[in-house]
N, C-alpha and C positions, 0 to 999 in steps of 0.2 A: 582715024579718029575724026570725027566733027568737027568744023573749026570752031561750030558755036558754044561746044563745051567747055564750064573751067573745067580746070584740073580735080577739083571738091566734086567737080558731077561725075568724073568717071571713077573716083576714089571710092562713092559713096557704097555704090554696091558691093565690091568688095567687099568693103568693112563691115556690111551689115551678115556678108556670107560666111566673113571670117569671125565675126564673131558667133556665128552659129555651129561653126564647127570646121567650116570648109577650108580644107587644107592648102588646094588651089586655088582656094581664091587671098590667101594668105600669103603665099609665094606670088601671085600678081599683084598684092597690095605692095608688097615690099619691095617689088621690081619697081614697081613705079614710084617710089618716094625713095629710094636709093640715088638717087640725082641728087635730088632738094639735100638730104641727109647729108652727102658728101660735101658740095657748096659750102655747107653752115660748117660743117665740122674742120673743114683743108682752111678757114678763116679762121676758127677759134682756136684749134688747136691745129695750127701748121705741124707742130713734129711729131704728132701722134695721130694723125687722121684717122690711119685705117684700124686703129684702138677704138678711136670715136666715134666712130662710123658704125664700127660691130656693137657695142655697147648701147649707140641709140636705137639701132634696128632691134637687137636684143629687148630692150628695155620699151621701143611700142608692141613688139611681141608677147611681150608678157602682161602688156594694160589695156592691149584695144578692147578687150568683152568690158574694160568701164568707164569704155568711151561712149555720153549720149547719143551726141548727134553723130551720127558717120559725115554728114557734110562739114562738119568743125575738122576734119581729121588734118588739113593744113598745118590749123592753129594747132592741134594737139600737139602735133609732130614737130612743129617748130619749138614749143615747150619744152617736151623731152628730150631733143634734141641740143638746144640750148644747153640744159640742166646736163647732162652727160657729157659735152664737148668741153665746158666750165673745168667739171670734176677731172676729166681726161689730163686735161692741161694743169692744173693744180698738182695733181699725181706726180707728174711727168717732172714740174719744175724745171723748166727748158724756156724759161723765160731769159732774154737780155733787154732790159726797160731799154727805151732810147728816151735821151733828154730832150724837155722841153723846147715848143714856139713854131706859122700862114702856106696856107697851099689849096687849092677847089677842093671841095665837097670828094669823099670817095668814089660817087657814082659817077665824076665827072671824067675819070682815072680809069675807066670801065673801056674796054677798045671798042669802036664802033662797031664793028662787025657780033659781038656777043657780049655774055654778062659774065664771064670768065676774067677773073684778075689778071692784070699783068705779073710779071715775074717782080718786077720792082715794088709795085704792090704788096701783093702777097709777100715777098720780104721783109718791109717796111712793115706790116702789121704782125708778122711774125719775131719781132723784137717789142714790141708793145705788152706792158704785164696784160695777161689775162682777162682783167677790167678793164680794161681801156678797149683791145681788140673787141671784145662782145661787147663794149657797147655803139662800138665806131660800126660792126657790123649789122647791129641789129639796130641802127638809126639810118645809116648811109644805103645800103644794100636791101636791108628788108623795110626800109619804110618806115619802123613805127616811132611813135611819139614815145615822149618822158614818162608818160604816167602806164605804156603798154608795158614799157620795158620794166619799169617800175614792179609790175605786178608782176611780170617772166620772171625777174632776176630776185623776188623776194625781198627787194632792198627798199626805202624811203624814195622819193622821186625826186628828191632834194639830190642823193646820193648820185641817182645818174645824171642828171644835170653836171655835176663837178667833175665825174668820172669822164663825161663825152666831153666837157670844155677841155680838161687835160690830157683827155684822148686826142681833141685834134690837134689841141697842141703840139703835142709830142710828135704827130705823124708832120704836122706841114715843116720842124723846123729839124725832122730827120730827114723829108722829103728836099729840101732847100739846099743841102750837104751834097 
C-alpha cells in the first residue's frame, strides 16, 4: 500500500464495488475494517468482543448499498459499530461499575511501541458501566469531541459531558488502587 494513502482512499473503492454487487470486493472491505471493528468492540464491550465484532461487521454488511459517500466509510463504521458494541454489552450485563475519583488522559496509558491497550487498561475499563467505557473510548482513543459523541450515541451533549467527567473519574481512582 502507498504510504500516502489514508485508510478512506483505499476503503473507498471497495465500497463503491461492493455496493454494486461485488462479492470480492465486500470480503476485502471487511478484511480491512476488521481491525478498526475489533479495537472499538474488545473496548466497549471487553466480555463479548467477538459477539460485537460479528454483529457490527454483520450490520455494515447489510447497510453499505446506503452508505453515500464511500470515503465517509470510517465514520460509518465507527457509528455502527459504536451502536452494536453498546447493545452487545447491554445484552450481555457483565458490567462491575468501579467507584469513583485522578490518573493521565487514556491515550497516555497507550505503550509506546503501538495503540493496543495494556492489560491493566483494558481491565480497568472493562469494570466501567457501558457509559462510561464508550465514552472514555470514543473521547480518549478516537479523538472526538462532546457534541460528535453527542450525535454517535444519540444522547444530549450535556449527557456526555457528565458521562466522560464520571468516566474519568471512576477510571483514575480505580487506576490509583
Amino acid at each position: 500500500m502507498d504510504d500516502d494513502l489514508r485508510p478512506w482512499d483505499v476503503a473507498a473503492p471497495l465500497v463503491r464495488a461492493a455496493q454494486r454487487g461485488d462479492a470480492l470486493a465486500m470480503d476485502d472491505l471487511l478484511k480491512l475494517i476488521t481491525p478498526y471493528v475489533t479495537r472499538l468492540c474488545a473496548s466497549i464491550a471487553p466480555a463479548d468482543t467477538a459477539d460485537a465484532v460479528q454483529e457490527s461487521l454483520l450490520a455494515v454488511f447489510r447497510g453499505l448499498r446506503g452508505l453515500r459517500d464511500p470515503v465517509a466509510v470510517y465514520g460509518w463504521v465507527r457509528a455502527v459499530t459504536v451502536r452494536e458494541a453498546v447493545r452487545v454489552a447491554r445484552r450481555t450485563g457483565a458490567e462491575t461499575p468501579a467507584e469513583p475519583e485522578q490518573i493521565a488522559r487514556l491515550r497516555d496509558l497507550l505503550p509506546a511501541a503501538g495503540t493496543d491497550l495494556t492489560t491493566e487498561v483494558r481491565d480497568l475499563l472493562a469494570r466501567l458501566p457501558v457509559q462510561h467505557r464508550t465514552v472514555l473510548v470514543l473521547r480518549e482513543l478516537e479523538g472526538l469531541d462532546e457534541r460528535t459523541m453527542a450525535e454517535l450515541l444519540d444522547v444530549p451533549e450535556g449527557t456526555v459531558k457528565s458521562r466522560l467527567s464520571r468516566a474519568r473519574s471512576s477510571f483514575r481512582k480505580a487506576w490509583t488502587r
